[in-house]
Every structure is written in structure tokens, then in C-alpha cells.
MARBATOR-253752 format. One record per residue: x, y, z negated of N, C-alpha, C in turn; residue number from 1. Coordinates in steps of 0.1 Angstrom, whole numbers, m for minus. Each point is the difference from the previous one (the first is absolute). Example, Ala and Ser with C-alpha at 12.3 -4.5 7.8 and 13.67 -1.06 7.14 Angstrom:
! MARBATOR-253752
+-------+-------+-------+-------+-------+-------+-------+-------+-------+------+
!    nX !    nY !    nZ !   caX !   caY !   caZ !    cX !    cY !    cZ ! nugu !
+-------+-------+-------+-------+-------+-------+-------+-------+-------+------+
!   132 !   m57 !   m78 !    m9 !    12 !     0 !     9 !    12 !     0 !    1 !
!    m4 !    11 !     7 !     9 !    11 !     0 !    m8 !    11 !    m8 !    2 !
+-------+-------+-------+-------+-------+-------+-------+-------+-------+------+
This chain:
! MARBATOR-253752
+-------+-------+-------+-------+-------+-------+-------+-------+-------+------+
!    nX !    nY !    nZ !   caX !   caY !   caZ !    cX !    cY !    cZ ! nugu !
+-------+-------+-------+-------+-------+-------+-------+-------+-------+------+
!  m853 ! m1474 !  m366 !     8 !    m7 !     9 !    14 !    m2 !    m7 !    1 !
!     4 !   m10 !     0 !    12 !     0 !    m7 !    13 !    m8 !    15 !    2 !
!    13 !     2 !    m1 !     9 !    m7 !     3 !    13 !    m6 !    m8 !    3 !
!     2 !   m14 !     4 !    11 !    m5 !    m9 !    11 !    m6 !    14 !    4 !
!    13 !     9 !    m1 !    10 !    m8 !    11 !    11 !    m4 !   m10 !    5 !
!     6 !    m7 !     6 !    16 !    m8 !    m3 !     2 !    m3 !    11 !    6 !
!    17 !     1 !     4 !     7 !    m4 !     7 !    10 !    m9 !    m3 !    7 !
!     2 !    m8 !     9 !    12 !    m8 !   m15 !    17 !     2 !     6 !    8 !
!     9 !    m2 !    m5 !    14 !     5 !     1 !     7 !   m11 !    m7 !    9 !
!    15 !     3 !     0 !     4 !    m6 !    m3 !     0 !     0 !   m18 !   10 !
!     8 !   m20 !    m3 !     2 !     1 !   m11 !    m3 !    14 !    m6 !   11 !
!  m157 !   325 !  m172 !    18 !     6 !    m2 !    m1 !     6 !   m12 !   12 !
!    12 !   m11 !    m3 !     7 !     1 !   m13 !     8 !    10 !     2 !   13 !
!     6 !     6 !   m14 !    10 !    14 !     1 !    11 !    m8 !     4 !   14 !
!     2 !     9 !    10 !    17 !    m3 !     8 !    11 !    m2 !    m4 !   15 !
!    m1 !     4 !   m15 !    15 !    m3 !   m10 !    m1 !    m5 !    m9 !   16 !
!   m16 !    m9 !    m1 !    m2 !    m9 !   m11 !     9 !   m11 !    m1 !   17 !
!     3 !    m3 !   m14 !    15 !    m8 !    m2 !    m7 !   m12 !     1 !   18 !
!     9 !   m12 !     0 !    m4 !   m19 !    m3 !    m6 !     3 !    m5 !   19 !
!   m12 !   m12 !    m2 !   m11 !     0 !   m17 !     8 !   m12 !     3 !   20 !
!    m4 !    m1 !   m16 !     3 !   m16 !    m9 !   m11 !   m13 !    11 !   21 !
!   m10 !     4 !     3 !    m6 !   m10 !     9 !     7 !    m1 !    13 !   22 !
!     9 !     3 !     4 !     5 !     1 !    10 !     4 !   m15 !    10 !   23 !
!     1 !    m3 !    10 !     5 !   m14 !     5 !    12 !     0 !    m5 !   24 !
!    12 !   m10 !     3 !    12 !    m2 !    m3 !     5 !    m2 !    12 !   25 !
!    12 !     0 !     0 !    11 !    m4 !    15 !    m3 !    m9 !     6 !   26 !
!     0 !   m15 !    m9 !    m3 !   m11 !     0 !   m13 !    m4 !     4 !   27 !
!   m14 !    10 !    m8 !   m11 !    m5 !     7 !    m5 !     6 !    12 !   28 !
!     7 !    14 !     2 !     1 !     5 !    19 !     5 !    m8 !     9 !   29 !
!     9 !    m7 !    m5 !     8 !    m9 !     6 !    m6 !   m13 !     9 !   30 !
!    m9 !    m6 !   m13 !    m5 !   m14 !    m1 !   m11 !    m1 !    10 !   31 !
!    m8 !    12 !     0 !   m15 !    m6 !    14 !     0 !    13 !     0 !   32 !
!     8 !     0 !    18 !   m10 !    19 !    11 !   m12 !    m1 !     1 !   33 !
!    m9 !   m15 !    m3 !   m11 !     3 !     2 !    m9 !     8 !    m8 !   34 !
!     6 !    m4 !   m12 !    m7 !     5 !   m11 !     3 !    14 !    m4 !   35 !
!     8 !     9 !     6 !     1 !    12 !     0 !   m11 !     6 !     9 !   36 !
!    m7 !    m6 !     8 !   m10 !     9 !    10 !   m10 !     4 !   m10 !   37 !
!   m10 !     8 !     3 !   m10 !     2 !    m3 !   m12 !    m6 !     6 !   38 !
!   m10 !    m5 !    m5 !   m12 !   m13 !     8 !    m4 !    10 !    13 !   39 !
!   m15 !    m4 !     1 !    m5 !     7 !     6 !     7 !     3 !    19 !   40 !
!    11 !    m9 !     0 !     2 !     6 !    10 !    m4 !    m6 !    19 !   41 !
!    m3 !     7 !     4 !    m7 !     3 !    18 !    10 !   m14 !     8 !   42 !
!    11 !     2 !    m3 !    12 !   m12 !     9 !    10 !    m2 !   m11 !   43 !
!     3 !   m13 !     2 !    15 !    m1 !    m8 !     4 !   m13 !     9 !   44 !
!    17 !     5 !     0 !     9 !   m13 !     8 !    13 !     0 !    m9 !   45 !
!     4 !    m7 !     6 !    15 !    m1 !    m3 !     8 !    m6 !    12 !   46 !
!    13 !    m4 !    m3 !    12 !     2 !    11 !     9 !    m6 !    m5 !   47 !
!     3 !    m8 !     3 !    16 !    m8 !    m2 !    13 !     7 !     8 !   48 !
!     0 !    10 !    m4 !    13 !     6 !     5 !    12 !    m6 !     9 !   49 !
!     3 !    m9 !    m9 !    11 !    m5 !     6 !     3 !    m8 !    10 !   50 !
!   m18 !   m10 !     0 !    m1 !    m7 !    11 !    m5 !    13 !    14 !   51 !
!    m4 !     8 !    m1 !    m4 !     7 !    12 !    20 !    11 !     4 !   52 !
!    10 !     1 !   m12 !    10 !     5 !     3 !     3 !    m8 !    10 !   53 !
!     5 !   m13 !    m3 !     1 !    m9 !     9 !    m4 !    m4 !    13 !   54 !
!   m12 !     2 !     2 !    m1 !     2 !    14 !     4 !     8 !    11 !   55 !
!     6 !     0 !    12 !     4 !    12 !    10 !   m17 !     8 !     3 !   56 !
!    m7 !    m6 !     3 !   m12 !     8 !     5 !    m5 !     8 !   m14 !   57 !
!    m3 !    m7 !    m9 !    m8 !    12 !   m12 !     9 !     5 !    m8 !   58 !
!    11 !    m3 !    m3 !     9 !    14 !    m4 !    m1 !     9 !     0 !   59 !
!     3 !     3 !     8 !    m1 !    17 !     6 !   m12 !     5 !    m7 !   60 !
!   m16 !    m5 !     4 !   m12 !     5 !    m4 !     1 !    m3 !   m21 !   61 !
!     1 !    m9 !    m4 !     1 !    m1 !   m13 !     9 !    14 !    m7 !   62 !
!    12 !     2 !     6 !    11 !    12 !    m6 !    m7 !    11 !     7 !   63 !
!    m8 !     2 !     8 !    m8 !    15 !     5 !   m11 !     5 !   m11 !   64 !
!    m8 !   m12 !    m2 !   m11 !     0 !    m9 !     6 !     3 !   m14 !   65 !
!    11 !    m5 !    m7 !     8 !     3 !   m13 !     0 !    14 !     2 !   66 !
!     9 !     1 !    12 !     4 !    16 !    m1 !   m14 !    12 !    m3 !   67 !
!   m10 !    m6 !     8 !   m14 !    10 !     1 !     1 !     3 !   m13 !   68 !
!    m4 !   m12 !   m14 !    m3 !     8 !   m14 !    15 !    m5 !    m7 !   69 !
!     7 !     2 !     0 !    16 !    m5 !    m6 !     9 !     6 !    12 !   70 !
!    m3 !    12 !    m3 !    11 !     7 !    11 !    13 !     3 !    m2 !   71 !
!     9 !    m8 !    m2 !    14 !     4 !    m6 !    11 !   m13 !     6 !   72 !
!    10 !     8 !     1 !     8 !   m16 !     9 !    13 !     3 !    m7 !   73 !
!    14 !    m2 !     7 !    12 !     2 !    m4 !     1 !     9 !    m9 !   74 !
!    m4 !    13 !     2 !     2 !    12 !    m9 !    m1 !     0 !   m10 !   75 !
!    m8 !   m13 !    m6 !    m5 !     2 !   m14 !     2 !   m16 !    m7 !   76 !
!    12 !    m4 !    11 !     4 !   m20 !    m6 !   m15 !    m6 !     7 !   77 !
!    m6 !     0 !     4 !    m5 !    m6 !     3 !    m3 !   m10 !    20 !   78 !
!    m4 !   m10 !     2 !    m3 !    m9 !     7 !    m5 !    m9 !     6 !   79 !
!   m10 !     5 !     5 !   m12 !   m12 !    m3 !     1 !   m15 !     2 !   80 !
!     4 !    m5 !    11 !     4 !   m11 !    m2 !    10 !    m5 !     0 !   81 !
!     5 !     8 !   m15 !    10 !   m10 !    m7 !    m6 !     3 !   m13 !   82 !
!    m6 !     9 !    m6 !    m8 !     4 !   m16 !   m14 !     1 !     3 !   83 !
!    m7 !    m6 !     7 !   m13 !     0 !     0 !    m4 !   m17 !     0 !   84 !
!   m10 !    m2 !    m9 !     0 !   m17 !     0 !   m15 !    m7 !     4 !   85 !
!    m9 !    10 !    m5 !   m15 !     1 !     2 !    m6 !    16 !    m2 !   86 !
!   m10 !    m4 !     5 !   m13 !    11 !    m2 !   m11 !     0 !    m1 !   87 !
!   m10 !     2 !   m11 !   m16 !    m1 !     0 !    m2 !    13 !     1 !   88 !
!   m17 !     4 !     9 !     1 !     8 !     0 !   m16 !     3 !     1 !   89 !
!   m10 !    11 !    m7 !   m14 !    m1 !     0 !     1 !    16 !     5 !   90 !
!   m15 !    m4 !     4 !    m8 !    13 !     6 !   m10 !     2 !    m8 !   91 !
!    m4 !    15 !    m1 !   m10 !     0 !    m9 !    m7 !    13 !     5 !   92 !
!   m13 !     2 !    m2 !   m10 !    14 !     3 !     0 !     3 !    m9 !   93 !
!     7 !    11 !    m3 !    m3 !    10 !   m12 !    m1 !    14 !     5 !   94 !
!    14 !     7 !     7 !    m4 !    13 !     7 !     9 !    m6 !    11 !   95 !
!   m13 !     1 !    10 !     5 !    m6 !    10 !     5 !   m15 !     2 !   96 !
!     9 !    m4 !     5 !     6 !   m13 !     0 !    16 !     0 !    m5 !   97 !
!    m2 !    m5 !   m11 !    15 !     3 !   m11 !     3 !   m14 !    m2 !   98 !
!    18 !     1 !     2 !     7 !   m14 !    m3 !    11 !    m5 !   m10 !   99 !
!    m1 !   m11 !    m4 !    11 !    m1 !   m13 !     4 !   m12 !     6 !  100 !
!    11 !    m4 !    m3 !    11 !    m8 !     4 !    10 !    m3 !   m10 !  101 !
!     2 !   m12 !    m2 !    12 !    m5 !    m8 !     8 !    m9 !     8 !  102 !
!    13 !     5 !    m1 !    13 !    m4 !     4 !     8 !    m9 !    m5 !  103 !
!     6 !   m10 !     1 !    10 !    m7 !    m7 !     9 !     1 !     9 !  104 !
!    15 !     1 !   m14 !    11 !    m2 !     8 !     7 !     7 !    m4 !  105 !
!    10 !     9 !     1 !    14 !     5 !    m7 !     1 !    12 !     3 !  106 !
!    m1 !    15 !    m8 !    m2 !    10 !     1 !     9 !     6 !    m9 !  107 !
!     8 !    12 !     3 !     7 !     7 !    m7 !    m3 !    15 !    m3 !  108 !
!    m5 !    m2 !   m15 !   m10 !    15 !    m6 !    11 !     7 !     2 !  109 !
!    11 !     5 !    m8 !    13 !    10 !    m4 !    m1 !     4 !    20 !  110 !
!     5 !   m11 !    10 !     2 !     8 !    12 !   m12 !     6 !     5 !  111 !
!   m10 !    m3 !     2 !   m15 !     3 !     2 !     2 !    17 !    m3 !  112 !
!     0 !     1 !   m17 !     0 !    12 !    m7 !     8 !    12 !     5 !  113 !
!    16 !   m10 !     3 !    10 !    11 !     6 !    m6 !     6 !    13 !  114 !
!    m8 !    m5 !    10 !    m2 !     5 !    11 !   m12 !     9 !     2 !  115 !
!    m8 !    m2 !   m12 !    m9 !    10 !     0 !     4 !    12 !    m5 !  116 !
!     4 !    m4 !   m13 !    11 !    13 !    m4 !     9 !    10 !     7 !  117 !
!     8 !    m7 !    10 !     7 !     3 !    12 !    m5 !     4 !    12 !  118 !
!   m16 !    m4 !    m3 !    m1 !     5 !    17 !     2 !    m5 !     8 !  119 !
!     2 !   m10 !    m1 !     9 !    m9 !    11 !   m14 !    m8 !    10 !  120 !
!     1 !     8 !    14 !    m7 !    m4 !    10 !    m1 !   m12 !     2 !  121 !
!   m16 !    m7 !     2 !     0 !   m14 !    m3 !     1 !    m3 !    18 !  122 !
!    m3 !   m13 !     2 !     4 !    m8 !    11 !   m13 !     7 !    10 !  123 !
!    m9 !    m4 !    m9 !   m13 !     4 !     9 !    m3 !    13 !     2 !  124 !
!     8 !     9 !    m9 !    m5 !    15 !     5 !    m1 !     9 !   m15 !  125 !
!     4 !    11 !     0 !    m7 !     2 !   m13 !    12 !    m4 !    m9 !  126 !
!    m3 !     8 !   m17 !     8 !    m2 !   m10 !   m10 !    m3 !   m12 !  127 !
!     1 !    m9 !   m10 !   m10 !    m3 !    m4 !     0 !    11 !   m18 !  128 !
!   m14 !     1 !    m2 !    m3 !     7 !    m9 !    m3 !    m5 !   m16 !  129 !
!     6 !     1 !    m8 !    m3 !    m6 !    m9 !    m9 !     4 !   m14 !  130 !
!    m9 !    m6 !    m6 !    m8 !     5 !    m9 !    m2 !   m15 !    m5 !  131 !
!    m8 !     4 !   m17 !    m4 !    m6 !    m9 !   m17 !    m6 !    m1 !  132 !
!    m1 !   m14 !    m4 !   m16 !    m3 !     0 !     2 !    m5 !   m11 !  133 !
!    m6 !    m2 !   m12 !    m2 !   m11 !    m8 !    14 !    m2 !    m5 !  134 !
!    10 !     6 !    m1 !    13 !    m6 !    m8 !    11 !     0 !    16 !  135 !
!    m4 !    m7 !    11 !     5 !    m6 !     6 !     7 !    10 !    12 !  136 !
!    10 !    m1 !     8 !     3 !    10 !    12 !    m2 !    m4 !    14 !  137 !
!    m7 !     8 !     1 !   m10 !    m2 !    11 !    10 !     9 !    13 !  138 !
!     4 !   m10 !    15 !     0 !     9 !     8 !    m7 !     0 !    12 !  139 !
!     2 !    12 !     8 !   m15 !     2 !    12 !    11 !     7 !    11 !  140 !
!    m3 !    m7 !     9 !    m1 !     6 !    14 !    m9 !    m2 !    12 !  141 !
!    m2 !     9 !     6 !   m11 !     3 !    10 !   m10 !    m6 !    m9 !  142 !
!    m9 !     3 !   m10 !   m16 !    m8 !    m5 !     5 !   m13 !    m9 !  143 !
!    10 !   m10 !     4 !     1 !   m15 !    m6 !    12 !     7 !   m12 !  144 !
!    m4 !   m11 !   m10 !     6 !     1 !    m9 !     5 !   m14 !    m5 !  145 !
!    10 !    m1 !   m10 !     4 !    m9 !    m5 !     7 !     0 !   m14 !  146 !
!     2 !    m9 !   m10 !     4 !     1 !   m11 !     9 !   m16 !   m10 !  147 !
!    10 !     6 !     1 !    11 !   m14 !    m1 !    m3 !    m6 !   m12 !  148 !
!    m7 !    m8 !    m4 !    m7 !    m7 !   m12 !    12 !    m3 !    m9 !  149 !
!    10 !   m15 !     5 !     5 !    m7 !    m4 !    11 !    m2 !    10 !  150 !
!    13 !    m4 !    m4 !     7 !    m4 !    13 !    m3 !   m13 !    12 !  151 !
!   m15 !    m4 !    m4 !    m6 !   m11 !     3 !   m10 !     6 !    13 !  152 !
!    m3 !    12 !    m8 !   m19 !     5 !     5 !     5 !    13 !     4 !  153 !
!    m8 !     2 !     8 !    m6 !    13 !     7 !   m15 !     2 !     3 !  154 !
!    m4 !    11 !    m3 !   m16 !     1 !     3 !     3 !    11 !    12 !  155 !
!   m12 !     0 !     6 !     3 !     7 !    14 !   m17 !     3 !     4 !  156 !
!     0 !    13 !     9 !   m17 !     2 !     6 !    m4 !    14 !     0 !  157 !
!   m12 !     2 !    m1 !    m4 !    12 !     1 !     4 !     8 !   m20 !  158 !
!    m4 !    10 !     0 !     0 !     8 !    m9 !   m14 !    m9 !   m18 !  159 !
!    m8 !     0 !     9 !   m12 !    m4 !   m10 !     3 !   m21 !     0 !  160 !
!     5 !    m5 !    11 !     1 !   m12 !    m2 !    10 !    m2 !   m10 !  161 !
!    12 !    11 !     0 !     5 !    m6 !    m8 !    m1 !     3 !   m15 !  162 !
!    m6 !    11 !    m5 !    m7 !     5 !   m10 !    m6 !   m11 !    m7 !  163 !
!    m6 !    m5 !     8 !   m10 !   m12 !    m6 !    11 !    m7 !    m8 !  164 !
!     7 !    m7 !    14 !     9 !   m17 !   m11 !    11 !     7 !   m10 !  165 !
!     3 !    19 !     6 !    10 !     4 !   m18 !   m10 !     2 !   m11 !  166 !
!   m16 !     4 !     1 !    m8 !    m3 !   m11 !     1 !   m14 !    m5 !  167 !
!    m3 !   m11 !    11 !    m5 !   m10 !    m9 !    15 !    m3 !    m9 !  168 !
!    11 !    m4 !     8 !     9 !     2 !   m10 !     7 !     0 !   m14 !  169 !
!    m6 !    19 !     0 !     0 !     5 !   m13 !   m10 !    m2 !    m6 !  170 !
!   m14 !    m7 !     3 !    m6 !    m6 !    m9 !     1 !   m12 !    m2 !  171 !
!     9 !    m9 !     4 !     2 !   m14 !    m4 !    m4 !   m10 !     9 !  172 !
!   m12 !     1 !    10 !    m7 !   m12 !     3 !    12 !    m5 !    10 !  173 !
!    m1 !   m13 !    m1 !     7 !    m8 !     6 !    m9 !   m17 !     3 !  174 !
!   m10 !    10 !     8 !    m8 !   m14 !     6 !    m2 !     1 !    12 !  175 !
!    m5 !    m8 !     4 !    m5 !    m3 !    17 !   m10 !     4 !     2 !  176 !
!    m8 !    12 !     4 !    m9 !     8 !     3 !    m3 !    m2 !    13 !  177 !
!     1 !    m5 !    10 !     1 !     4 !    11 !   m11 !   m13 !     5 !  178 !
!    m9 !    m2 !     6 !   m10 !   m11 !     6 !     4 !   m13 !    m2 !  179 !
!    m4 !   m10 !    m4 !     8 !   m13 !     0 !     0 !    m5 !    10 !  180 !
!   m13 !     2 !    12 !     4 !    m6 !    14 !     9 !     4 !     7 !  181 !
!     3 !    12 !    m3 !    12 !     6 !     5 !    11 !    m3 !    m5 !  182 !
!     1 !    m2 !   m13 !    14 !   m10 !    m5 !     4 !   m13 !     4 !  183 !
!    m9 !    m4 !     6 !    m1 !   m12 !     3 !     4 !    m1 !    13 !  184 !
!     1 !    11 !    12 !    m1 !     0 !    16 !    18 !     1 !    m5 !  185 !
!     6 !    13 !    m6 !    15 !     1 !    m5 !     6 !   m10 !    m7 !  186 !
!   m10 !   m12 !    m5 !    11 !    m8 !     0 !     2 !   m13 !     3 !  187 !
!    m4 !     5 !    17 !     0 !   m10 !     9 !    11 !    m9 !     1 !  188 !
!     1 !   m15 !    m4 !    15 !    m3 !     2 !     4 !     2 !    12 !  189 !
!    16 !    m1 !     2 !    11 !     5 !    12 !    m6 !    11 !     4 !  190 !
!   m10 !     9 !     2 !     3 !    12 !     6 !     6 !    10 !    m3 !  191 !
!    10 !     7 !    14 !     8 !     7 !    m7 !    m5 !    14 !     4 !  192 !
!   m14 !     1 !     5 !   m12 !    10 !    m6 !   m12 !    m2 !     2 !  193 !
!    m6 !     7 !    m7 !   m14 !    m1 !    m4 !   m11 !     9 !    m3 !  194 !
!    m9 !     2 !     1 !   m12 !    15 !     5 !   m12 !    m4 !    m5 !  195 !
!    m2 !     7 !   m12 !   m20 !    m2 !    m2 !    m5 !     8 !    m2 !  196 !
!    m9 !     7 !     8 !   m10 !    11 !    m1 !   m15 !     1 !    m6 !  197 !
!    m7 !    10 !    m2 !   m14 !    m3 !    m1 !    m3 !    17 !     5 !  198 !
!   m11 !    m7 !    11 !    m4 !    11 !     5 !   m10 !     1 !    m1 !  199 !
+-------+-------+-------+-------+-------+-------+-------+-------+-------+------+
């Protein structure tokens, strides 16, 4: 059984393993979130941020749902709808139901860093903890984690979701893995979101 929605809107690797030479670049993290997921995956959507900022009724719900895996607000320079611009985001069965998410939009790594460092109590609760995956700094609070790519990107999800897209990464692939009918529901023209599942 599969599902395809749109809506339409407006207009383990060692933990201290360094870069490899196959590594993505700024530029190609940058270029397609899609192509950062890993295939294989159960749901994938995405979210026009900006158009759902915009609204008085889904606001609110859009900046709740950031906060769930992107738990960090003023304390750490950040704001969702004013530095969040999109989101794709897949499901996947591997242990349990694990998620990866890519972010676009304006993130500040140096303050991020300071507040983990600091301790500095985040909005939602909790101080976040910081460790290493694959080269990259990885932080976690309550279970979700996240990892400031680029000042472009953010990867965001569970622990093993996001393992996956810092592997593929540092191995280079930089393709579209993910179902083509399902690429095809995401890129529904004008909607400012979009949902395809296979069940």
C-alpha cells in the first residue's frame, strides 16, 4: 500500500574518524537535501518553511515540530522562522522507526558549540551533549540529535538516522536514492508540502 499527499501553499564508524578525501564538499551538501538521505526510506516529505511561517494557524505547529528534533532556540542564535527555510525529512525501519531530516537555512556552528560547552539550558529543556561521528559534531538532547553541516545545512533525527546520511557523506555518494515515485509526489509543483509513503 503506498501513499502520495501534497498540499499546495503559497508561491559505526570510529567516532574520531577524520574527513576522508571522498568526503562531500560544502557546496555539494549544500546543492540537493535530497541527496543526502539514505534510499530505502518508509516516508519522506518535505516543507516549505517559510510558506507555513507565514501562516497564523500552522506556525505555531511547524516551529513545535522543529523544536521536537532541532531543539535549540535563542540560546544558541537561533530561530526558526526567521533561519529555517525548508525541511525534508525520511522515515526509515532499521531499529525501530529512525529519522533523518535535512534543514535549510541559516545556522550558527561557533554559537551552537558555545552552549554546549557552557551548558547552557536549551529552550526545550535540557543542555545539550556533545560528541563526535565520522569527523563531524554531533549534538543530542533527550534521544534527537543534530549536526551543523554547513552554514546552509543541518542534519537532524534519531541517532542511527543520522549515522546513515554522516556515512553516506564521508563516502561521497551524492545521488538520489530515495524512490522515484516518491520524488516525484515532493516535487509537486506549488506545494508548500508534501508526503509519500510506502506501506
Amino acid at each position: 500500500m503506498t501513499l502520495a499527499l501534497a498540499c499546495g501553499g503559497s508561491n559505526n564508524k570510529d567516532a574520531v574518524s577524520a574527513h576522508s578525501s571522498t568526503e562531500l564538499t560544502a557546496d555539494q551538501i549544500d546543492a540537493d537535501p535530497i541527496a543526502l538521505l539514505p534510499g530505502s526510506a518508509v516516508a519522506i516529505g518535505n516543507v516549505d518553511a517559510k510558506a507555513f511561517f507565514a501562516s497564523q494557524s500552522l506556525g505555531p505547529t511547524v516551529a513545535n515540530l522543529l523544536q521536537q528534533y532541532f531543539p535549540i532556540g535563542d540560546e544558541a542564535g537561533f530561530v526558526p522562522s526567521r533561519d529555517v527555510d525548508s525541511v525534508v525529512a525520511a522515515t526509515y525501519s532499521l531499529q525501530g522507526l529512525d529519522v533523518a531530516a535535512v534543514i535549510k537555512g541559516r545556522f550558527d556552528a561557533k554559537k551552537i558549540q558555545d552552549a554546549a560547552d557552557k551548558h547552557t539550558p536549551m529552550k526545550s529543556g535540557g543542555a545539550l551533549v556533545s560528541s563526535t561521528y565520522s569527523g563531524h559534531a554531533i549534538y543530542t538532547l533527550a534521544n534527537i540529535g543534530f549536526t551543523v553541516l554547513t552554514p546552509s545545512t543541518v542534519v537532524a533525527g534519531t541517532e542511527a538516522g543520522m549515522h546513515r546520511v554522516l556515512d553516506r557523506i564521508h563516502d561521497g555518494k551524492h545521488t538520489r536514492d530515495i524512490t522515484p515515485w516518491m520524488l516525484d509526489t515532493l516535487a509537486t509543483k506549488g506545494a508548500a508540502f508534501a508526503l509519500a509513503a510506502d506501506f
